[in-house]
C-alpha positions as YAML, in Angstrom:
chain: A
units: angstrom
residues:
- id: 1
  name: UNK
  ca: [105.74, 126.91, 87.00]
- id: 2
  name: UNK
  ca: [102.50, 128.20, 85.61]
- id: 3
  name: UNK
  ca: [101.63, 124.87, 83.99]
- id: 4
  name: UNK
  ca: [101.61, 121.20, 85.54]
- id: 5
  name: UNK
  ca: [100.79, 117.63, 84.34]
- id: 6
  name: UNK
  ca: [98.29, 115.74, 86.46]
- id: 7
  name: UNK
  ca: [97.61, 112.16, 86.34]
- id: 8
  name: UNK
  ca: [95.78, 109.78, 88.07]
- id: 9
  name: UNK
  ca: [96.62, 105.72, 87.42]
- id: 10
  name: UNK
  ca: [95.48, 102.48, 88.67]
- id: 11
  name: UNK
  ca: [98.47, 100.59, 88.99]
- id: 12
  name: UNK
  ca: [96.66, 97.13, 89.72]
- id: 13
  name: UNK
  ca: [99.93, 96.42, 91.85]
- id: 14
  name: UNK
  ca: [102.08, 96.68, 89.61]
- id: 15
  name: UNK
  ca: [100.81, 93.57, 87.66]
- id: 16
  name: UNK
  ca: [101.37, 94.33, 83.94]
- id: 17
  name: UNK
  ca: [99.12, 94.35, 81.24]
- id: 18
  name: UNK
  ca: [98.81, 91.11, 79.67]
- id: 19
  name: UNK
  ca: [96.53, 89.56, 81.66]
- id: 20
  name: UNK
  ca: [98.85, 87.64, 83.71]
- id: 21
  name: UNK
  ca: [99.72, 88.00, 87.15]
- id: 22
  name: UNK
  ca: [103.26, 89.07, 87.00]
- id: 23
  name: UNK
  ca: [104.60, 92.28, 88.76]
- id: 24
  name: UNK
  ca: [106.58, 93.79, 86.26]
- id: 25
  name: UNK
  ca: [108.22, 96.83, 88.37]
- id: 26
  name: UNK
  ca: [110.64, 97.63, 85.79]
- id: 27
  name: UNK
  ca: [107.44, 98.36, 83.30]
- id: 28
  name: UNK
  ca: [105.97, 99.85, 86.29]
- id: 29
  name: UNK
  ca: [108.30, 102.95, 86.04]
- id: 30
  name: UNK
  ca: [108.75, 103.05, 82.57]
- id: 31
  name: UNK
  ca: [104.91, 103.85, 82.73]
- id: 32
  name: UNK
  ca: [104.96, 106.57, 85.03]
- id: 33
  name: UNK
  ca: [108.03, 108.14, 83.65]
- id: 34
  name: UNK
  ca: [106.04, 107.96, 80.55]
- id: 35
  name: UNK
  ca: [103.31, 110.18, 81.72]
- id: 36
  name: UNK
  ca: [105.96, 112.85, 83.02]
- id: 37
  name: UNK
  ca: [103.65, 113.84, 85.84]
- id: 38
  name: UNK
  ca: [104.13, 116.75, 88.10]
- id: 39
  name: UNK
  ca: [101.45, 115.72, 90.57]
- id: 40
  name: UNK
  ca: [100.80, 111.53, 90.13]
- id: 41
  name: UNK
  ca: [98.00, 109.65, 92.01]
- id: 42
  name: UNK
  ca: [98.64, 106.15, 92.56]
- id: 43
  name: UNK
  ca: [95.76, 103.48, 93.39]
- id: 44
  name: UNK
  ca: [95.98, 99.61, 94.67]
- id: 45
  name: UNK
  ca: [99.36, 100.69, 95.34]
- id: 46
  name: UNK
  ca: [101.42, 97.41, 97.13]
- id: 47
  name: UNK
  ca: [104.22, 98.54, 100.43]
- id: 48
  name: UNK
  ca: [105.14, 95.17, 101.89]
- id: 49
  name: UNK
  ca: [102.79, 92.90, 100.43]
- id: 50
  name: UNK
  ca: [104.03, 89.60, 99.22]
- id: 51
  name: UNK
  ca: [102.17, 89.46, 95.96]
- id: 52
  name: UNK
  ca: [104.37, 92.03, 94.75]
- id: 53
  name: UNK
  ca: [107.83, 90.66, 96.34]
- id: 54
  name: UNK
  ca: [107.40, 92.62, 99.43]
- id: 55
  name: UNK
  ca: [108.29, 96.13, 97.87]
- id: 56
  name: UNK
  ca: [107.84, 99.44, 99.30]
- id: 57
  name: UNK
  ca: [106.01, 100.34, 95.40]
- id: 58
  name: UNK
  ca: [104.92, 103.81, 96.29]
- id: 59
  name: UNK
  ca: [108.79, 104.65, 97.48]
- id: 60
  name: UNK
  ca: [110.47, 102.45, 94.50]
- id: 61
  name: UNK
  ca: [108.16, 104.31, 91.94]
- id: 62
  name: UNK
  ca: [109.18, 107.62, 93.71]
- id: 63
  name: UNK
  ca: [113.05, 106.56, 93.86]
- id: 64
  name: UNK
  ca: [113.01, 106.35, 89.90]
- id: 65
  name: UNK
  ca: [111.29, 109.50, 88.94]
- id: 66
  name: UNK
  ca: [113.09, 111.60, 91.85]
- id: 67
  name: UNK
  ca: [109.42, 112.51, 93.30]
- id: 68
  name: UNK
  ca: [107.88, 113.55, 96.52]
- id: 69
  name: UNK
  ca: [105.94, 111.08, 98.04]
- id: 70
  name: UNK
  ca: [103.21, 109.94, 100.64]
- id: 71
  name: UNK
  ca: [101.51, 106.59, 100.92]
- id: 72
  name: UNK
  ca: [98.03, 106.05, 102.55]
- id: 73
  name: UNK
  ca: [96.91, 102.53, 103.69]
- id: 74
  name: UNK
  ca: [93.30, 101.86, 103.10]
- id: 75
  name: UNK
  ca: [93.94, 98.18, 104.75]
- id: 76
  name: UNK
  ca: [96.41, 95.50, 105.52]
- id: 77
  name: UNK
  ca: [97.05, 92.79, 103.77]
- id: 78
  name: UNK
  ca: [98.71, 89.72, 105.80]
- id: 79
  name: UNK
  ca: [101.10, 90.47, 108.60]
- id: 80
  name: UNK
  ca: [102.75, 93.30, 107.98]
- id: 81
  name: UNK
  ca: [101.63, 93.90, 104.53]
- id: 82
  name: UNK
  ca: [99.53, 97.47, 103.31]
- id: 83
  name: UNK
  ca: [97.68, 98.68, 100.71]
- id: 84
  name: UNK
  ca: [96.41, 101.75, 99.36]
- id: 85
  name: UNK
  ca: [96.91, 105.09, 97.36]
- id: 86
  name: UNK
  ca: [99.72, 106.81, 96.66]
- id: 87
  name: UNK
  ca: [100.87, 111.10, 96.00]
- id: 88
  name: UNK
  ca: [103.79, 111.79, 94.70]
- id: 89
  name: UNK
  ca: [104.76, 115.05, 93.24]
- id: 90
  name: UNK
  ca: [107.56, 117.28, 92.29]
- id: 91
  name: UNK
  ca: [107.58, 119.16, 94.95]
- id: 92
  name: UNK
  ca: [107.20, 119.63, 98.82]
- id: 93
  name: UNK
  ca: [104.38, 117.38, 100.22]
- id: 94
  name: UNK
  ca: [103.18, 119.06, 103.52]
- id: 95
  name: UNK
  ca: [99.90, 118.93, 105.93]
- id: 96
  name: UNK
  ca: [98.98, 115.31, 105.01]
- id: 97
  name: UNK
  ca: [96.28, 113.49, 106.19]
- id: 98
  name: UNK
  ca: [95.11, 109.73, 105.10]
- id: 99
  name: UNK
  ca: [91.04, 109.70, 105.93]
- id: 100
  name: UNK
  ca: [89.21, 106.14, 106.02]
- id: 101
  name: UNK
  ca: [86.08, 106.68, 104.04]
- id: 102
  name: UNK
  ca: [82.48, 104.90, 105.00]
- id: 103
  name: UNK
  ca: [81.61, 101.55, 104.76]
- id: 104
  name: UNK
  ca: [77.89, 100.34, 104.51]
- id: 105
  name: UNK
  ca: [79.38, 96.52, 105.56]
- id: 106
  name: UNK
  ca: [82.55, 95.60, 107.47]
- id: 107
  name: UNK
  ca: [82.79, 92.81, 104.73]
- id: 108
  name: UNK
  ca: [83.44, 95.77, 101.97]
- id: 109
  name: UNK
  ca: [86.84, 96.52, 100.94]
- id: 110
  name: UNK
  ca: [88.13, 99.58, 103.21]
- id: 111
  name: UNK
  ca: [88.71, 102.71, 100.70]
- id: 112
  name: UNK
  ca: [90.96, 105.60, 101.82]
- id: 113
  name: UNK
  ca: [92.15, 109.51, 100.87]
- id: 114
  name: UNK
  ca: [95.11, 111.22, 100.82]
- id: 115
  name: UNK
  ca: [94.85, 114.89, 101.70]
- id: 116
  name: UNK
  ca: [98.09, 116.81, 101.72]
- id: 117
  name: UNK
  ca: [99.31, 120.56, 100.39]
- id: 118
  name: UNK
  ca: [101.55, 120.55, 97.00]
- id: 119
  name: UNK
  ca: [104.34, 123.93, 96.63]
- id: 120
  name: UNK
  ca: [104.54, 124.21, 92.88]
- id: 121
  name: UNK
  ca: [105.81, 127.13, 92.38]
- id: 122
  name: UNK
  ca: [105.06, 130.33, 94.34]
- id: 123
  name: UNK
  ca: [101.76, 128.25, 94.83]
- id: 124
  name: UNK
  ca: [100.52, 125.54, 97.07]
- id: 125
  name: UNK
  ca: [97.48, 123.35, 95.94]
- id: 126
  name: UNK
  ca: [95.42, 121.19, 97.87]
- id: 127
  name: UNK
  ca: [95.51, 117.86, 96.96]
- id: 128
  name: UNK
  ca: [93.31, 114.59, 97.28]
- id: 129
  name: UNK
  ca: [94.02, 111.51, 95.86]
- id: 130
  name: UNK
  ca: [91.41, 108.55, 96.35]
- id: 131
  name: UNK
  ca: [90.28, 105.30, 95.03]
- id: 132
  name: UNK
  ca: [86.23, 104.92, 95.52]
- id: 133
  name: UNK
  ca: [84.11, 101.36, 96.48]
- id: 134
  name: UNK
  ca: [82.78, 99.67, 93.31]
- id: 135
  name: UNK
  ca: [79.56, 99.56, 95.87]
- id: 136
  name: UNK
  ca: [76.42, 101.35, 95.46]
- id: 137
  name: UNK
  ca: [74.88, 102.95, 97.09]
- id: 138
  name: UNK
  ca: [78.37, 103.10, 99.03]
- id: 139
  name: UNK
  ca: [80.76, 105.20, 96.55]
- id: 140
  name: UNK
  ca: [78.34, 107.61, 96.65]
- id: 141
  name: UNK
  ca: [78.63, 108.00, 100.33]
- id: 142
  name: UNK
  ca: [82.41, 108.13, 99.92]
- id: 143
  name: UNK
  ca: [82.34, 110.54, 97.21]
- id: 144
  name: UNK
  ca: [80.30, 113.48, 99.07]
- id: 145
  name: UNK
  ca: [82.95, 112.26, 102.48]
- id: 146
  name: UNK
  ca: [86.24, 113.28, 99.93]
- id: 147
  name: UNK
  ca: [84.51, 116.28, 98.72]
- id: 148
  name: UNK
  ca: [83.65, 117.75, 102.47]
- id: 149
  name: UNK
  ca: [87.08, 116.76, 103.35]
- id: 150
  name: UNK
  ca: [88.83, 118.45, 100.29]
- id: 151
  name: UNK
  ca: [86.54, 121.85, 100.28]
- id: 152
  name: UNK
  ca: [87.63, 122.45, 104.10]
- id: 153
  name: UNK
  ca: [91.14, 123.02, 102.93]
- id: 154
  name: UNK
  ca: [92.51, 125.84, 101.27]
- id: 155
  name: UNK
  ca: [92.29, 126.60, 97.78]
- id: 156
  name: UNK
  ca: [93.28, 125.89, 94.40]
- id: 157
  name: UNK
  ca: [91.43, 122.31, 95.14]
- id: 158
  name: UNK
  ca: [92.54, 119.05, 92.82]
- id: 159
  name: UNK
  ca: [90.95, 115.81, 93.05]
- id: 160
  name: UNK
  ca: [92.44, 113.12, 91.40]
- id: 161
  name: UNK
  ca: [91.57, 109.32, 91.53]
- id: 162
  name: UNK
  ca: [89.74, 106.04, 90.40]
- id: 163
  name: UNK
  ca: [86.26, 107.09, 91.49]
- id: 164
  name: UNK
  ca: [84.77, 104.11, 90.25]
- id: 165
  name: UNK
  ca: [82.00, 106.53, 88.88]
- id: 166
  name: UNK
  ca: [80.79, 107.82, 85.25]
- id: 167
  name: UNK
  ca: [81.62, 111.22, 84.53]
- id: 168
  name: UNK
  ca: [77.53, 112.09, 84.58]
- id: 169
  name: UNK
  ca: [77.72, 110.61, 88.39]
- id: 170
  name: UNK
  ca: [80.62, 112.75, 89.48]
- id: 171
  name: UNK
  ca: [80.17, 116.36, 87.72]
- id: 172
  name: UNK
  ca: [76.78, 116.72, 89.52]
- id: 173
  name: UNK
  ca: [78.47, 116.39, 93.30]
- id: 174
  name: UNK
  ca: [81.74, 118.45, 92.39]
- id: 175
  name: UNK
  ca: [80.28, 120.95, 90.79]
- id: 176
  name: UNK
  ca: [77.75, 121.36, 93.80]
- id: 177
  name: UNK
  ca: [81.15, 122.57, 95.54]
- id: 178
  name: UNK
  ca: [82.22, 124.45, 93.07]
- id: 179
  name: UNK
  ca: [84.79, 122.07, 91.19]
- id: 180
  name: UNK
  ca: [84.78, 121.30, 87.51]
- id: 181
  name: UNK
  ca: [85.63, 118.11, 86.28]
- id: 182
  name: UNK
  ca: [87.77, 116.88, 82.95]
- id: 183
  name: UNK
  ca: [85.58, 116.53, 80.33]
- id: 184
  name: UNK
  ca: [85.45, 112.96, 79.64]
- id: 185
  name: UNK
  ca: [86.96, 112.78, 75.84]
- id: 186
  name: UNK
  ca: [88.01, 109.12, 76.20]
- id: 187
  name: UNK
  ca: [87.17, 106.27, 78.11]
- id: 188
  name: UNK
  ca: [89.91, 104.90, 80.63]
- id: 189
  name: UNK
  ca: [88.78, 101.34, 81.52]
- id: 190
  name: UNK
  ca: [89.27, 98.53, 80.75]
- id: 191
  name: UNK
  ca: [92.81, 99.06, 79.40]
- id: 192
  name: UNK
  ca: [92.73, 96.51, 76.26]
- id: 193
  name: UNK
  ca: [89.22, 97.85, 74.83]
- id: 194
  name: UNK
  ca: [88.22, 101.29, 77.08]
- id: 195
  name: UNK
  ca: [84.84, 101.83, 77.20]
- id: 196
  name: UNK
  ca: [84.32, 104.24, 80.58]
- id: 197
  name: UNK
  ca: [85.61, 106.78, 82.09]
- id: 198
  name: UNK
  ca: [86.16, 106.13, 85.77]
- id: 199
  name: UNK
  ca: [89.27, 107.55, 86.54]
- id: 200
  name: UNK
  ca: [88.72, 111.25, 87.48]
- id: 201
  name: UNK
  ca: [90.34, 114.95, 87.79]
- id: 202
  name: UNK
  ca: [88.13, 118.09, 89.06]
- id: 203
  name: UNK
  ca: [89.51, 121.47, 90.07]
- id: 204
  name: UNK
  ca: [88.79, 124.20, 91.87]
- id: 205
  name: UNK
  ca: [90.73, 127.40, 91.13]
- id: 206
  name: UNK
  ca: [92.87, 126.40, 88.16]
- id: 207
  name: UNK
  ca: [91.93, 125.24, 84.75]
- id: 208
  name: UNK
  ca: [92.47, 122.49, 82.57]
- id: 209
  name: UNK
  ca: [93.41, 121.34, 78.80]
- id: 210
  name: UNK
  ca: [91.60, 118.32, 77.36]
- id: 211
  name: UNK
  ca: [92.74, 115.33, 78.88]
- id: 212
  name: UNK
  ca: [94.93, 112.45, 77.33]
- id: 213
  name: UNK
  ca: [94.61, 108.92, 78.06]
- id: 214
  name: UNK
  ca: [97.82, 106.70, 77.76]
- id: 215
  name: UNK
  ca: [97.48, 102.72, 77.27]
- id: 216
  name: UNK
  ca: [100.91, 101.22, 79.34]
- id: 217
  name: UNK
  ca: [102.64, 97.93, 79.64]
- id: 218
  name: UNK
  ca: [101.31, 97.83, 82.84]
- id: 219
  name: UNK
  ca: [97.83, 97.31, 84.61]
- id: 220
  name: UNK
  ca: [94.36, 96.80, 83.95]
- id: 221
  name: UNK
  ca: [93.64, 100.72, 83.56]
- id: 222
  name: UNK
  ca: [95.00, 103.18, 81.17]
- id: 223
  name: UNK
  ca: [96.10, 106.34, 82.96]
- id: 224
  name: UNK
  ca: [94.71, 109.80, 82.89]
- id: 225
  name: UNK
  ca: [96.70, 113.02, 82.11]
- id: 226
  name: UNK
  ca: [95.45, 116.86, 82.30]
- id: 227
  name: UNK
  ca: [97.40, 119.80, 82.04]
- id: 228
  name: UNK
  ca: [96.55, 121.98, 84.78]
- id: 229
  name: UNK
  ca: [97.40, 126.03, 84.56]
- id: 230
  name: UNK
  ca: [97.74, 127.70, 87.80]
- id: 231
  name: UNK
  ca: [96.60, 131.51, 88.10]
...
């Protein structure tokens, strides 16, 4: 497999787009089968949560598409409830590790990264998918924490998230280690009228086609798609 599809989408919990606050899990899928991802980044994902009916989203979504997949909590919600980011990809998901990212206030929402190896092919990528504070000076800090994280691992490098950043915030720091980020051809928030870019994909080691941008039933985000080629 020389060439992949990467996406990053906000799910929003699987609330749909409308406006309302129904989970619509069916619409959900339909959305990421849509996108026909070979390496999908998940944020404000829902596992137990009763908001969303108490479903394990990250392994439902994974169920439907017949992915790979690892969930990282960024915090608890309730009891037993968890929330966070989810990886999934179409093939073995190895060395993972979910890294709490800084906080300038304990009254902030907590933020999180998933680290992990992806075998596509004869090739095995390293992988982080994160969803950044929409706190200054505090997404900054978390920004430069996911980049030292994801430069200590082996190369080819992919970042993929809502960074909660324009694309003239984030080149700057990824390119500083050597990463190149999508160009920024269309704006991905909010979903009914887009009007930024804040959902991200950089590289190290592999190159890109010019993004697409897909508008779904579901969520407050459209989602982000690249085609990545691996050397």
């Amino acid at each position: 497999m020389g060439r992949i599809r990467v996406a990053s989408f906000n799910i929003l919990h699987g609330r749909r787009a409308d406006g309302g606050e129904e989970v619509d899990l069916e619409a959900l899928v339909r959305a990421v089968r849509g996108l026909d991802a070979d390496v999908l980044a998940l944020q404000e994902v829902d596992v137990g949560v009763p908001r969303s009916g108490r479903v394990d989203q990250a392994a439902f979504v994974a169920a439907a598409t017949g992915m790979e997949v690892v969930f990282g909590k960024a915090s608890r919600v309730g009891i037993v409830g968890r929330y966070g980011n989810a990886l999934l990809a179409r093939g073995a998901i190895t060395d993972v590790e979910v890294v709490p990212l800084p906080r300038t206030a304990r009254r902030h929402e907590p933020r999180a990264a998933i680290l992990a190896s992806i075998a596509i092919g004869r090739r095995t990528i390293s992988v982080c998918a994160t969803h950044l504070s929409i706190r200054r000076p505090e997404v900054h800090d978390q920004l430069e924490a996911v980049m030292a994280a994801l430069v200590a691992r082996p190369g080819p490098l992919l970042l993929i998230g809502d960074l909660n950043l324009l694309p003239e915030e984030v080149a700057p720091v990824v390119e500083r280690h050597g990463m190149t980020l999508a160009p920024a051809n269309q704006p991905t928030f909010p979903r009914r009228e887009p009007r930024i870019r804040i959902d991200h994909v950089a590289v190290r080691g592999l190159t890109m086609a010019v993004p697409e941008v897909f508008a779904t039933a579901s969520s407050d985000h459209c989602a982000l798609v690249v085609e990545v080629q691996i050397p």
